[in-house]
C-alpha positions in Angstrom: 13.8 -13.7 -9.8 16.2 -11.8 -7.8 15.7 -12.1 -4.0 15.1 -9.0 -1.9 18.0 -7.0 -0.6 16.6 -3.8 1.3 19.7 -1.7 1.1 20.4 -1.9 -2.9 16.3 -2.0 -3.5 16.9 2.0 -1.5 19.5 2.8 -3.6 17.5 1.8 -6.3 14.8 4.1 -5.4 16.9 6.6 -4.4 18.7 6.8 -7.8 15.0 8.4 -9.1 14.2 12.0 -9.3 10.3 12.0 -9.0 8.7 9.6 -7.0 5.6 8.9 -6.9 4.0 6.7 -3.7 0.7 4.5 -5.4 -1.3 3.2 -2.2 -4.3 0.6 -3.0 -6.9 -0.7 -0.8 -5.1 -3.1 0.8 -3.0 -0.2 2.9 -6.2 0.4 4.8 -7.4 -3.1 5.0 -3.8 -5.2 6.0 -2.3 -4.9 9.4 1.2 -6.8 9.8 1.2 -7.4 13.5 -0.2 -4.1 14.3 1.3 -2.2 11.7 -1.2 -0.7 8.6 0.2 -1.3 5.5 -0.5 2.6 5.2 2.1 3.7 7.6 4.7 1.8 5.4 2.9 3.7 2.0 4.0 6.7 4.5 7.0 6.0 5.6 8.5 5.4 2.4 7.1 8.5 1.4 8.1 10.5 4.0 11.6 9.3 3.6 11.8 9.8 -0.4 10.3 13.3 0.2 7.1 12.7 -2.4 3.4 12.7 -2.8 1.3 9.8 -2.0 -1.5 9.4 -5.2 -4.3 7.1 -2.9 -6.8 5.2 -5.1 -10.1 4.1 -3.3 -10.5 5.1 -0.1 -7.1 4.9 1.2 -6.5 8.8 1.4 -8.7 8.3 4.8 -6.0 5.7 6.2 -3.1 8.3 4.7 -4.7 11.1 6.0 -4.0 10.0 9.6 -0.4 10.5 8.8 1.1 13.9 9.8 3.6 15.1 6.5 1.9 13.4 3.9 1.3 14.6 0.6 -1.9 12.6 -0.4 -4.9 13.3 -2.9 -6.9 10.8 -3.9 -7.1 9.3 -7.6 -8.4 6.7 -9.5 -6.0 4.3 -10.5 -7.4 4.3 -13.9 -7.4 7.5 -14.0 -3.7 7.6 -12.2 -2.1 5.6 -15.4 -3.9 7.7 -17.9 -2.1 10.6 -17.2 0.7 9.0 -16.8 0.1 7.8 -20.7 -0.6 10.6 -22.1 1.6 13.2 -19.9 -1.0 15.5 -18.6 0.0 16.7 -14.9 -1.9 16.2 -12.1 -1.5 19.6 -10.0 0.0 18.1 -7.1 3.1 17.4 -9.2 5.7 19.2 -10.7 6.8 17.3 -13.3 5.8 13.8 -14.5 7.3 10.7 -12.1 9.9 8.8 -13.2 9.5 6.0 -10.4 5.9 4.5 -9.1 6.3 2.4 -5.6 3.1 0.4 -5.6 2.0 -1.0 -2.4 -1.4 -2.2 -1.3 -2.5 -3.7 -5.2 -2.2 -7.6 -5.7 -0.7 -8.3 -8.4 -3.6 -9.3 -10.7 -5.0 -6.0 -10.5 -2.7 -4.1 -11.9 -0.6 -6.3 -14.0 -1.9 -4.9 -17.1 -1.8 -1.4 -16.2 1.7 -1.7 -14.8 2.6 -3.8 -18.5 1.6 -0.6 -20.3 3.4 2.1 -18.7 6.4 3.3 -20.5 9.8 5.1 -19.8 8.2 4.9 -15.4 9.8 2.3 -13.7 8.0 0.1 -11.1 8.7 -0.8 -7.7 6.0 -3.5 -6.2 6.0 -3.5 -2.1 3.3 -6.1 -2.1 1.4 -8.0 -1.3 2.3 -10.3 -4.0 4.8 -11.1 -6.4 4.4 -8.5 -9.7 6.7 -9.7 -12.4 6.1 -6.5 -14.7 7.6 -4.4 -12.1 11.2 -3.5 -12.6 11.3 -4.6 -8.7 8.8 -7.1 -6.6 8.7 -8.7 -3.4 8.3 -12.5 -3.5 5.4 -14.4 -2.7 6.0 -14.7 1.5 4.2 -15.6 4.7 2.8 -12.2 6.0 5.6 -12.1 9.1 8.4 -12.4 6.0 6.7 -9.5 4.2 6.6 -7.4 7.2 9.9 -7.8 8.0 11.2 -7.1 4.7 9.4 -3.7 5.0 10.9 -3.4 7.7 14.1 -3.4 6.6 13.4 -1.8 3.6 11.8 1.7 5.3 15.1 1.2 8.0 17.3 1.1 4.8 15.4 4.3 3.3 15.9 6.3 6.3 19.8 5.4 7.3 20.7 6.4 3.1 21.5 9.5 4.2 19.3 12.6 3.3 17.4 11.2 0.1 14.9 13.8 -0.8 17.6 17.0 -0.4 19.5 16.2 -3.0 16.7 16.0 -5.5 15.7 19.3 -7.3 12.5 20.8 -6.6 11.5 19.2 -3.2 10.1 21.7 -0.8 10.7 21.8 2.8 7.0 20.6 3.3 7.5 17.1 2.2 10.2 17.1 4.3 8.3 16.6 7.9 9.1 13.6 9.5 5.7 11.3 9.1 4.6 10.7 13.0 1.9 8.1 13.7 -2.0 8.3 13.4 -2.5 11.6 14.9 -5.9 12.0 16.4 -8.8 14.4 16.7 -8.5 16.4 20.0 
């Protein structure tokens, strides 16, 4: 397996017209020395200018993020359409890249296995070896660090989402922290 390199994993993802952000469960459950693993699931898609789909309950972690694009979906329910082409509304057009975060690997190794012509970026936890990209099995200060580095290398590319066709100034808000009732 290839070991992690933050900037060319970006470029990677930045080489992708359609994005799509995948949050699981664990973005509302795993804190990496006060971080929520659902700021990073908004952060990176903040930066890349896309929708978040949130399975399980994790549209009410996402939700606390101002300039996210969130609805919620079941991940069974995610991959079908994916399958069989059918658009959800809140995209234009079918993605071409899924950046998983927040799913261990045994839970969606099958479903990832199946997908066709999408290709598959795995943010953890875990190591996923269907997915065109994974992080490597790491202590959880290693993990945070490397998404670290990884958002960091997202936002100093340049402009990512303007140059890809059909973004809308919306998802271009700058993602601020939990904002709260007043």
């Amino acid at each position: 397996m290839k070991r992690f390199d933050a900037r060319k994993w970006a470029s990677y993802v930045r080489k992708h017209n359609n994005p799509l952000v995948v949050a699981g469960d664990g973005c509302d459950r795993i804190v990496l020395e006060g971080t929520r693993l659902g700021a990073y699931a908004a952060r990176v898609a903040a930066h890349l200018g896309c929708p978040v789909a949130a399975t399980g309950n994790t549209i009410l972690e996402l939700r606390r993020y101002d300039g996210v694009r969130v609805k919620k979906m079941w991940l069974a329910e995610l991959f079908r359409f994916l399958q069989d082409g059918s658009l959800e509304p809140f995209l234009d057009r079918p993605p071409d890249l899924l950046v998983l975060i927040g799913y261990r690997p045994e839970g969606i190794h099958g479903l990832v296995a199946s997908l066709r012509n999408i290709h598959t970026v795995h943010l953890g936890p875990g190591s996923l070896g269907v997915a065109d990209k994974t992080m490597e099995e790491t202590t959880l200060g290693e993990w945070k660090r490397k998404l670290d580095d990884f958002v960091e290398a997202l936002s100093s590319g340049g402009s990512t989402h303007d140059s890809y066709p059909g973004r809308s100034t919306a998802s271009r808000t700058r993602v601020s922290g939990p904002h709260r009732a007043g």
